[in-house]
TIDO-185849 format. One record per residue (C-alpha): residue in one letter; x, y, z. Coordinates in steps of 0.5 Angstrom, whole numbers, plus 500, padded with zeros to 3 digits. Example, Ala and Ser with C-alpha at 12.3 -4.5 7.8 and 13.67 -1.06 7.14 Angstrom:
BEGIN
A525491516S527498514
//
This chain:
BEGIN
X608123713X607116712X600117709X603121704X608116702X603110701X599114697X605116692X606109692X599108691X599112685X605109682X603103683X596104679X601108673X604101672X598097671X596102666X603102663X602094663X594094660X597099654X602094653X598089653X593091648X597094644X600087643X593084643X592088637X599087633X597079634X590078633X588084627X588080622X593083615X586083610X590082602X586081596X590079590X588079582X591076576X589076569X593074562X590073555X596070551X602074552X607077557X603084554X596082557X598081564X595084568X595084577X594088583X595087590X591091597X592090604X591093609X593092616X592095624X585098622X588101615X593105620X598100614X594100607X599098601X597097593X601094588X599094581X603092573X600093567X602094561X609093563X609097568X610096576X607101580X607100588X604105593X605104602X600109606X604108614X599113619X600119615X607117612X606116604X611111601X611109592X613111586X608115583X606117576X612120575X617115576X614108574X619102573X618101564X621097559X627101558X629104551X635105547X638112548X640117543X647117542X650124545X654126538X647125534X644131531X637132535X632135529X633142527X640142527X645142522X651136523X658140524X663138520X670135523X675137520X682134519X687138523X693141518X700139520X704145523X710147520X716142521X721143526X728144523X733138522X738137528X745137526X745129529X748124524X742122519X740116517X743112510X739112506X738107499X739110491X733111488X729112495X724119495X726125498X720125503X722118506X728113507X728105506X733103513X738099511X735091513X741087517X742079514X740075519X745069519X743062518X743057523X747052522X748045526X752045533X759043532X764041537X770045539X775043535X768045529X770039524X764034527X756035529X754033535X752026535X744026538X741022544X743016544X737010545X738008552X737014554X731015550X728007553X730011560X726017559X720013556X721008562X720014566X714017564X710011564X712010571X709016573X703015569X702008573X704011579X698018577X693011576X694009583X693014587X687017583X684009584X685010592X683017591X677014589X676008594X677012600X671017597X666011597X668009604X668016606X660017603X659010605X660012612X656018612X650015609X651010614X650016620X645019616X641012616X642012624X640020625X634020621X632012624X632014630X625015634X626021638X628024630X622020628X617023632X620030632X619030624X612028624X610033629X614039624X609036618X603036623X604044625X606045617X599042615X595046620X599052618X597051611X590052613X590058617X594061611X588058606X584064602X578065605X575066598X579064591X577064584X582060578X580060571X585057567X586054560X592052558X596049551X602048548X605046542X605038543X600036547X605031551X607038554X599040555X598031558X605033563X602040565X595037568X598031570X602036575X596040577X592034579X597033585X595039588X588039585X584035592X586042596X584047590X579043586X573046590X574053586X578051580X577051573X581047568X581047561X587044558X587045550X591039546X589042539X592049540X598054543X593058548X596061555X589065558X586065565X584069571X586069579X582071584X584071592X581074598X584072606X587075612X593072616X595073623X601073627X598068631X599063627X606063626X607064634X602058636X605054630X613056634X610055641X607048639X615047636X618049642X614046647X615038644X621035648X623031642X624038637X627041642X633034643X633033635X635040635X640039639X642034635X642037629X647042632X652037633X651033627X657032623X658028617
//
């Protein structure tokens, strides 16, 4: 009996190690296949002449993808196994144009004419009393008699022999006098207003001051800006190719252009080409790329994040922080 039982455990102990080598794999898989992308892009003087398209593919092509534009128009097709996702031939995303107006004729076909509806015959005349009606009126009609509005006339007094006398001038100085003082009053409290919110900033930028001095910040910020820049090398395109020419209408804005590209040119000059045009309006190039990406990367890049002690306190702190 106790045989028995120890070979059941036996062969449930060895189901568990292959349930966990399965799941181990099949997370290594998920982890280190890389996603391939390959991405292409061209222009030639217009918004009508871009052209791009987009492939990937994932997990030994068990996900594959491909976006295109061309043409102003969008199409987009996503292969999961063996479910199919996109928008086809027949349902492209295109500029949209003017409808024709239900009522319009379509071609062929004569326009119907509305006619006027006639009115029915009249109803008879109540026995009600009827309006007065002014000599020299028409039959089919009537001119109502206008009412005399009375003019105004200026307020008396009760015994109706005198106008009554306007606001004296004393109480005309108190009204102004009123006025005035509650204008000053406005002035005074929007002027505390305003020094109570330059007081308040002044503190606030004081404890930002402190928060961002601080060395455990310190130290925790300069490690987010290490793990950033090795992540943007692990995300760099393995192959890549950039032909640009570009021009503008001033050629200050040309001078602007380049001046903004040369930031970024040390880490893309090895496969750019620029052609700044000062002389004419000119907008054409090509975009070539090609990489892989992992998921690796961003787990190291959270693990190395989560594993300093001072990013793990700066968070904390940053919870805290209130202004």
């Amino acid at each position: 009996m106790l045989h028995i039982i120890l070979l059941i455990l036996k062969i449930i102990g060895f189901l568990l190690l292959g349930i966990i080598a399965l799941l181990l794999i099949l997370a290594a898989s998920v982890i280190l296949t890389p996603l391939v992308y390959k991405a292409e892009l061209s222009a030639d003087n217009s918004l009508e002449s871009i052209k791009g398209r987009i492939h990937f593919h994932w997990l030994f092509h068990l996900l594959e993808g491909n976006l295109t534009y061309k043409d102003g128009e969008f199409e987009w097709r996503i292969r999961a196994a063996w479910k199919k996702f996109g928008n086809g031939e027949s349902s492209k995303t295109t500029f949209s144009q003017p409808e024709e107006h239900p009522e319009s004729p379509k071609s062929g076909q004569k326009p119907v004419l509305m006619t006027e509806n006639k009115p029915g015959p009249t109803a008879a005349p109540s026995d009600g009393p009827k309006p007065e009606m002014h000599k020299g009126s028409s039959s089919t009609g009537y001119i109502p008699e206008k009412k005399e509005i009375p003019e105004k006339t200026d307020k008396t007094d009760p015994e109706g022999k005198k106008p009554v006398q306007k606001e004296s001038l004393s109480l005309k100085t108190s009204r102004i006098y009123e006025r005035f003082r509650k204008f000053k009053e406005k002035i005074k409290y929007t002027f505390r207003k305003i020094c109570d919110k330059i007081k308040a900033l002044k503190k606030k930028k004081e404890r930002i001051t402190a928060f961002l001095q601080n060395t455990i910040h310190k130290n925790a910020f300069s490690r987010l800006i290490r793990e950033v820049q090795r992540l943007l090398r692990f995300l760099r395109p393995s192959k890549a190719a950039v032909d640009l020419e570009f021009g503008f209408t001033d050629p200050a804005y040309t001078g602007y252009t380049l001046a903004w590209i040369s930031i970024l040119y040390p880490m893309i000059g090895e496969f750019t080409q620029l052609k700044p045009d000062f002389e004419h309006r000119v907008f054409r190039g090509s975009l070539y790329l090609k990489g892989k990406f992992r998921i690796l990367y961003v787990l190291i890049f959270v693990w190395n994040m989560l594993w300093d002690k001072n990013v793990r306190t700066t968070y904390r702190h940053i919870r805290k922080f209130r202004l």
